[in-house]
N, C-alpha and C positions, 0 to 999 in steps of 0.2 A: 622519514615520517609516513605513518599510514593514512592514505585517505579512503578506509574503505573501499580499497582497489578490488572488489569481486564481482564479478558476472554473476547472473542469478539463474537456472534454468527450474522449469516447474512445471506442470501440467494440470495445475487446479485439482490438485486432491494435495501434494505438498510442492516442498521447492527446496533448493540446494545453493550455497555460496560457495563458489569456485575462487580461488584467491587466481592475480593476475601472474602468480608461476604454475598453476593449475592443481592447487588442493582443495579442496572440499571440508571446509570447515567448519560451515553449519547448514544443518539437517535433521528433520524431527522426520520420522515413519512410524505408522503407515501416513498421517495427515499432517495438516501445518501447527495444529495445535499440539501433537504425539510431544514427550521424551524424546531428547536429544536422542542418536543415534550418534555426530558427530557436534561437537560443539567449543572448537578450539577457539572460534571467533571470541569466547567469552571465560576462556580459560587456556591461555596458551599453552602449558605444561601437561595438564592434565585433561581439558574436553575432549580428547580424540578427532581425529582428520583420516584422510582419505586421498597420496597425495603420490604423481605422476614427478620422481626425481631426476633430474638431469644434474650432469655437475659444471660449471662456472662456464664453460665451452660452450653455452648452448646461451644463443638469444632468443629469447621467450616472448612473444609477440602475443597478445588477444583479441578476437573480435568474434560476434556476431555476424551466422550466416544471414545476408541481407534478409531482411522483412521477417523474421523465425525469432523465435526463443531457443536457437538451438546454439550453442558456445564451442567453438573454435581457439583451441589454444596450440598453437607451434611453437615446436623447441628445433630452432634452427643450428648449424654447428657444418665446420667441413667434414666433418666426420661421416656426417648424414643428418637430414631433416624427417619429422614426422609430429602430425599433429593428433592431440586428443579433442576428439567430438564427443562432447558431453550434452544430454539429450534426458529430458523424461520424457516416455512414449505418453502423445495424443494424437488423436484422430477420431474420428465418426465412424461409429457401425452402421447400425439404422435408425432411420428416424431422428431420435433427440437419444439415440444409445450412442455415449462415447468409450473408447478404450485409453484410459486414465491410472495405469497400476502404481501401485507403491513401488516402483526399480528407477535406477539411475543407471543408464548406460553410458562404458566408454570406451569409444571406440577409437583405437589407434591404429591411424591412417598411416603407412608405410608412405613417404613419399622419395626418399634418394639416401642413398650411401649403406652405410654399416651402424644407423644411432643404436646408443644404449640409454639405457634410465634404470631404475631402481621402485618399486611400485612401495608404497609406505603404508601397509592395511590396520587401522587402529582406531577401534570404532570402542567406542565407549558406553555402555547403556544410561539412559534415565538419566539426563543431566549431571553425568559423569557418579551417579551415585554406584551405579552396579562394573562393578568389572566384569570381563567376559573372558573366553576361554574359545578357541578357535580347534577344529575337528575337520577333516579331509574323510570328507563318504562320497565316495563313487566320482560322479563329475562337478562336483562343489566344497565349498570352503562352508561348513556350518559354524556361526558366529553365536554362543547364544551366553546369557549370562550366567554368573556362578551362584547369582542367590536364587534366580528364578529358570533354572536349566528350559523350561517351554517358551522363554522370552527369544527369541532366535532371530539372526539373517541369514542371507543365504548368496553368497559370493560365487558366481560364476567367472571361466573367464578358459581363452585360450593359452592362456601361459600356465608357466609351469607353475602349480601349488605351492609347493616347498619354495620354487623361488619367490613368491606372491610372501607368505608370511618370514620368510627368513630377511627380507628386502635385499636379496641377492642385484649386482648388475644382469639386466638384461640386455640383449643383441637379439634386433627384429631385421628381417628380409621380407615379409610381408605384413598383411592388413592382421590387427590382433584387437580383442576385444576383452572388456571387463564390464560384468553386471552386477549389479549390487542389488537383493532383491527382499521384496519383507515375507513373501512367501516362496516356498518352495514351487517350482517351474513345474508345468506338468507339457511339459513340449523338450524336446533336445533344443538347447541353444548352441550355435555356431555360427559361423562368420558372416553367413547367408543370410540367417533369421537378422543377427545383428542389422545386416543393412538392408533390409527392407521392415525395419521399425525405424531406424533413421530418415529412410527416404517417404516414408508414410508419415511420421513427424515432422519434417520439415513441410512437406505438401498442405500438411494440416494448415499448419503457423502460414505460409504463402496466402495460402486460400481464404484465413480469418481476417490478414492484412488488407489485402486487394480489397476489400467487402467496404471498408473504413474510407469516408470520406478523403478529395487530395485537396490541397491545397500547396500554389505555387510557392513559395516561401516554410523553411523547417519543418520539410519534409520528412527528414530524419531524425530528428527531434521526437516532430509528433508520431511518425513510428512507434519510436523506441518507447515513448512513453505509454501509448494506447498495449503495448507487448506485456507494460509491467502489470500496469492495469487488469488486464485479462489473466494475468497467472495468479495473481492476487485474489479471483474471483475463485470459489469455493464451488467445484460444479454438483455437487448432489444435496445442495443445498440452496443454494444461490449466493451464501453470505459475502460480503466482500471484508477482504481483511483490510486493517489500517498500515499493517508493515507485517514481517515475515520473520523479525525476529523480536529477542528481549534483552533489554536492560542491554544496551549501548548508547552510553551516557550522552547527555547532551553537551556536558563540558568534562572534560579528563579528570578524572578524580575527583567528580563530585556525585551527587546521590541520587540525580534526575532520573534515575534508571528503571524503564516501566518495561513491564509487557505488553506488546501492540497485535497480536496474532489473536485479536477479535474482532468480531464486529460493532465500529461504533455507527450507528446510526447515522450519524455525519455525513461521515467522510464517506461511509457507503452508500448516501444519496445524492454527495456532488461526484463519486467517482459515477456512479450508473448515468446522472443525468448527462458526463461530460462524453458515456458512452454512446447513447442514445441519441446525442447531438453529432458524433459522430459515425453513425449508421448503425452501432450495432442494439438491432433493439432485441433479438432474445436474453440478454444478460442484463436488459430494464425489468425482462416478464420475470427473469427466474429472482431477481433481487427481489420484488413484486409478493410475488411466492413466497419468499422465505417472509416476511410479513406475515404475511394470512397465518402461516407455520406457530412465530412466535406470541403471537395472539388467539390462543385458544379457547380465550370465548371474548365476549364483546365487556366483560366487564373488568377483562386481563389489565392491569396497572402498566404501562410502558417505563422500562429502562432507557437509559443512554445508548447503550452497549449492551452484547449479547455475547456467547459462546459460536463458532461458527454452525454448531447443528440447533441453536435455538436455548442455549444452557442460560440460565438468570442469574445462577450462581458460580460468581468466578473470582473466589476466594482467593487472596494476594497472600503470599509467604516467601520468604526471604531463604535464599539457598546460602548461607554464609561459607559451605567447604569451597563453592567457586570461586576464582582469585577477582573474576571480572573482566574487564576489557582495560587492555594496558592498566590491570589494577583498581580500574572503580568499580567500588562495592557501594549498594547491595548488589547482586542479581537476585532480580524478583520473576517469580512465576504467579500467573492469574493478576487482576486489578482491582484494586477495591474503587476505583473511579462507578462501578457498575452501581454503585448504590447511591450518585450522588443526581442531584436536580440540578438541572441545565436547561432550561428553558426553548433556548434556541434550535434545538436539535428538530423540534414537532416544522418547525417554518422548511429545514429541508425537505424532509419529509412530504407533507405537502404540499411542497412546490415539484416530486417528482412523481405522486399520485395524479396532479393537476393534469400533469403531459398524461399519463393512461386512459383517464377520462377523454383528452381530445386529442390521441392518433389513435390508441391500439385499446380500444377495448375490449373485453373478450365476451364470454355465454353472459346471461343475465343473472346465471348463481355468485358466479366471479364477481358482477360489475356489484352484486348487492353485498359480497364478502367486504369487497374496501369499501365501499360505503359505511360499511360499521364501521371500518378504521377510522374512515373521516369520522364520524360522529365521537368516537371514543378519543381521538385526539381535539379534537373542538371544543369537547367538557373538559378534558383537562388544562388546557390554557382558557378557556371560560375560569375556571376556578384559580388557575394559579401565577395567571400573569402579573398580576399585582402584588405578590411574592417574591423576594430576594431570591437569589440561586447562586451557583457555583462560577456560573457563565462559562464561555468556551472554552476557556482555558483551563478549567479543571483545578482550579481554586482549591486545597485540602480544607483551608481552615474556614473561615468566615464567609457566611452568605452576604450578599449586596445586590441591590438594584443595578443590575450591569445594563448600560445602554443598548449592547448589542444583545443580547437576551431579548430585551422588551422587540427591538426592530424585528426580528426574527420571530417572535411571538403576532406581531403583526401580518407576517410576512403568512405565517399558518391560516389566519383568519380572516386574511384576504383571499386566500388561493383555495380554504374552505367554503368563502361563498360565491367564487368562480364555479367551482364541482357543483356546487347544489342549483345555480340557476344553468348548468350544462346539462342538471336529472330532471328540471324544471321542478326544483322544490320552493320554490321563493320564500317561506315564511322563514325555512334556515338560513337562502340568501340572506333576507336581512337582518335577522338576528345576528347573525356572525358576520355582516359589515359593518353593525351595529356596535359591535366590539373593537372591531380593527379598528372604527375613526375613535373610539376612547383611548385606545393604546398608542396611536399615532398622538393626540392630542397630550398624554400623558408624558411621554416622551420630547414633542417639541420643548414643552414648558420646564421638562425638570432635567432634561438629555442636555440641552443648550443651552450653555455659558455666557450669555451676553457681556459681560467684562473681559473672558476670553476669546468670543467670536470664535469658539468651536464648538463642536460637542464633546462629551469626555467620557471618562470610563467609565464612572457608574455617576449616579445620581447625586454621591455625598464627597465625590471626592473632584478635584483639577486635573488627574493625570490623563494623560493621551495615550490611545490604544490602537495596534494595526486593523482589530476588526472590523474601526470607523468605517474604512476604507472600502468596505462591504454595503454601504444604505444606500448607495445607488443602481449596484445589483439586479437587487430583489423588485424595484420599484418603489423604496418606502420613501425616496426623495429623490428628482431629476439632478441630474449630475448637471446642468445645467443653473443650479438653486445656489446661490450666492454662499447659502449654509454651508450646504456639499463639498464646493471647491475650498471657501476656507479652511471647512475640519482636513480636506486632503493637504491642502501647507500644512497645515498645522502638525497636521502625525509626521509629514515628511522632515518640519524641520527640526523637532523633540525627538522622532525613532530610528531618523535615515544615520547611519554611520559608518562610516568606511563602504560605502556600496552596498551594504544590505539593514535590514530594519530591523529593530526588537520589535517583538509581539506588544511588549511593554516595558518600561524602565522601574516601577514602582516596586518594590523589595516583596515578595511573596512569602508562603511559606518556606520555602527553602531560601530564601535571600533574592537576592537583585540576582537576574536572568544574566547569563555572562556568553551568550551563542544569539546570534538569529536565526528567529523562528522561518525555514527558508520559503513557507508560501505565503509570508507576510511581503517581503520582498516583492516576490508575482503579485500582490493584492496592491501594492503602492505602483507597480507597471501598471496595470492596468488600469488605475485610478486617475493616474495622471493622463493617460490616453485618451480616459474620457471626457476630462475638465481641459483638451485640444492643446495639451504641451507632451507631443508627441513624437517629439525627436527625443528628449529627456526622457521619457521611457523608453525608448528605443535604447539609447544606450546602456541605462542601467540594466535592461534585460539582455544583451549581448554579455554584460560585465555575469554578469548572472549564470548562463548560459556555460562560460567558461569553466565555471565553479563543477559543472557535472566533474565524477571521476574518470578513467580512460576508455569506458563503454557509454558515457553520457548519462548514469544513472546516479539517481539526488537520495539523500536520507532524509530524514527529519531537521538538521541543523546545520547552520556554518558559521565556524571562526571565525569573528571580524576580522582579524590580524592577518591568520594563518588561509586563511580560504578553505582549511579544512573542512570536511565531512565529518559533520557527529551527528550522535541521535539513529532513532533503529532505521533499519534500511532492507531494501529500498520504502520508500515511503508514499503511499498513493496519494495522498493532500499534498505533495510535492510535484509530482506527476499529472494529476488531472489540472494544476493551478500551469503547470509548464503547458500543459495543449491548451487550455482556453487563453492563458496569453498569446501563447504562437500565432494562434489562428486571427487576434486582433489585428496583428501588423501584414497578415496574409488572407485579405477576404475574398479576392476572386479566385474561386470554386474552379476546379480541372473537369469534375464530373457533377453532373446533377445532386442535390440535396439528397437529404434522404425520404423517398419513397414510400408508405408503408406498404410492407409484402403482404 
């Protein structure tokens, strides 16, 4: 059974799924958003890989070199050992200049004996739409397609060509390397340049780790996860992606199958805030940045979600020649989620403009650019919070008065008239506190159930929802509040099942949810941590923890049954939910808080 067994390496321009015998399965270039280049992850037969053979003799080990994004796979055997370091080059030139290319390197580390392998080159263009046709000029392998001959890669490598496309066995005695590139090299590549863009990548990843808060307890955890996080992040833009690939279903053979390689607003304001709480605050500024970017004037209408360079339209279409993952269809490319109203999205939002205002502010043009945001988000939930929405679950069909919408609508127009008595504007202080106690008010009364003694999903229905689990959060109710603790039994004893939690049990547009949603799980830890039954979350978060696959890295879903991993992957709402749990059960700090520089 597959659990999603692949390492991920990337450098914030794209990223690549390495499978745990070392092929490379999916991959868009030049960026994360690009046409597949390899994409077998979601078409076994036909999407094309990229893939390091050994034959049955070899035990294939994986791991991550400590504190890096940089992936380590050995193929061990008496014959002889040698592993493939697989690596996108990053590092810093000058200043805020990084060196970030569209290539994948692999370098094969000679370590003992006589091994052989067989390299498997089968790149397939444009979501497996274009086939391609492979050319030997001078010292590369030009890869380019038959419909579009200037669509091209460009295959480096110290081994023999002809053996590279014929997948000959090969026999190494020393260090050999393979690059895989979107443009053609304008430098000689050999064994030299290979390893010192290895060792200048790795130095990178060292030096961005060290910077990140420690704490005594999951250590390695919270590593691993602040790694994925930062590859996730979009560097010439700032946008943060929600996952790195599409359409890997949330249950096997059903229809859940979306594109996540955008930015939703979200997820990209609790992954910056969980970064920022973790020291790293240039990738708050540039998240920051891309804001100002997709708001091009003050009277720009805000989306959910965005394209990573700031796109508004990201038209959803169904690729039916791909067979899917283990068979589930559709695969879809782009999301029509971009069109719909969500309410709750403006409360993160604003809870992470809130910290810019009181650590790191910058010139007075800057501090006045978000100040129009705040104002352009504060007219919008002035206007629309007494309006049904989709809520956070992204509801296709029916609007509703979603409970946690409204809390999070509050959660905006509280933390709106925080910024404004921090500009010392007070007449928006109160106007917009003015709001939040009607929204607060509005919610007690129609949110809670008194026959149930909880709160519930929306306003016209009984069901129970994991984002209850969220109102103590934000500050919209002391976990300490009789309410609080109740709604937390309550979700746990309706959603808790086999160890992990449904988002919700109540039948949606596709039917009744058949996976949990995995940072609903983290949201019930930490829930229960805070209403002081905190061995109980202790455990279930160990039970949790185990579920990662053999690098520690989570998708979107897990099988109640099977433990498996479904849903796109890796998943940063999975990831930044794994560090702010961590860090609950480990509060004393190794090193100072964070500082502003």
């Amino acid at each position: 059974m597959d659990n999603l067994n692949y390492g991920v390496i990337g450098n914030c321009r794209s990223a690549a799924l390495i499978s745990d015998k070392g092929s490379i399965d999916w991959c868009c270039l030049p960026d994360f958003d690009s046409p597949s280049v390899f994409a077998k992850l979601i078409d076994n037969d036909n999407g094309g890989f990229f893939s390091i053979v050994a034959d049955d003799k070899y035990i294939i080990k994986q791991k991550y070199l400590v504190w890096t994004n940089v992936l380590c796979t050995e193929f061990k055997s008496e014959q002889g050992t040698f592993e493939v370091i697989d690596f996108m080059p990053r590092y810093k030139l000058i200043e805020n200049d990084y060196f970030a290319p569209a290539e994948i390197y692999r370098y094969i580390k000679y370590i003992s004996g006589t091994p052989t392998f067989k390299v498997k080159y089968c790149p397939m263009f444009n979501y497996a739409r274009e086939e391609v046709s492979n050319v030997i000029i001078d010292n590369y392998i030009r890869t380019y397609s038959r419909l579009k001959p200037t669509d091209c890669i460009y295959l480096y490598s110290s081994l023999n060509f002809d053996d590279i496309l014929e997948s000959k066995e090969i026999e190494i005695n020393q260090h050999q390397f393979l690059l895989l590139s979107y443009n053609q090299k304008l430098i000689d590549i050999d064994i030299k340049r290979v390893y010192l863009e290895f060792q200048r990548t790795k130095v990178y990843w060292l030096n961005w780790t060290n910077r990140s808060k420690k704490y005594e307890k999951y250590t390695e955890e919270i590593n691993r996860s602040l790694l994925v996080l930062k590859i996730m992040s979009y560097q010439p833009t700032g946008a943060v992606l929600a996952a790195l690939t599409t359409s890997i279903p949330e249950t096997i053979g059903g229809v859940r199958n979306w594109d996540y390689r955008f930015c939703w607003l979200r997820d990209a304001s609790m992954s910056l805030e969980t970064l920022l709480k973790m020291g790293h605050y240039k990738s708050a500024k540039r998240f920051l940045d891309y804001l100002k970017r997709i708001l091009n004037s003050k009277t720009d209408s805000l989306q959910i979600m965005y394209g990573i360079r700031g796109e508004r339209d990201l038209t959803e279409i169904e690729l039916p020649h791909l067979s899917g993952y283990e068979n589930s269809k559709p695969v879809r490319i782009g999301n029509a989620a971009y069109s719909q109203r969500q309410n709750d999205v403006f409360g993160y939002l604003l809870n992470i403009i809130h910290q810019y205002y009181e650590f790191f502010q910058g010139p007075l043009d800057e501090i006045e650019d978000i100040w129009e945001i705040v104002r352009n988000i504060s007219r919008t939930i002035s206007t629309h919070w007494e309006k049904p929405d989709k809520g956070i679950w992204e509801i296709r069909y029916d609007e509703k008065h979603h409970v946690f919408s409204k809390v999070m609508s509050w959660v905006a127009m509280d933390k709106a008239s925080e910024i404004a008595l921090v500009l010392n504007k007070p007449y928006y202080a109160e106007t917009w506190r003015g709001i939040a106690d009607d929204i607060k008010a509005d919610v007690m009364k129609n949110g809670w159930k008194e026959e149930l003694q909880t709160f519930t999903q929306t306003y016209c229905n009984s069901e129970l929802d994991a984002s209850l689990l969220l109102m103590a959060e934000y500050g919209f109710i002391s976990a300490d509040d009789p309410k609080y603790q109740k709604t937390v039994m309550a979700v746990k004893d309706a959603l808790f099942y086999k160890g992990f939690v449904y988002r919700y049990k109540n039948p949606d547009d596709f039917g009744k949810p058949m996976s949990s949603f995995t940072i609903c799980t983290f949201w019930l830890v930490q829930a229960l941590h805070r209403i002081g039954m905190k061995e109980d979350a202790k455990n279930i978060f160990e039970n949790l923890l185990a579920c990662g696959n053999h690098l520690g890295l989570f998708s979107e879903d897990i099988h109640f049954s099977t433990k498996r991993l479904l849903g796109n992957f890796p998943q940063a709402y999975s990831h930044l939910a794994l560090i702010n749990t961590a860090t609950m059960f480990s509060e004393k700090k190794i090193i100072p808080k964070f500082i502003k520089p």
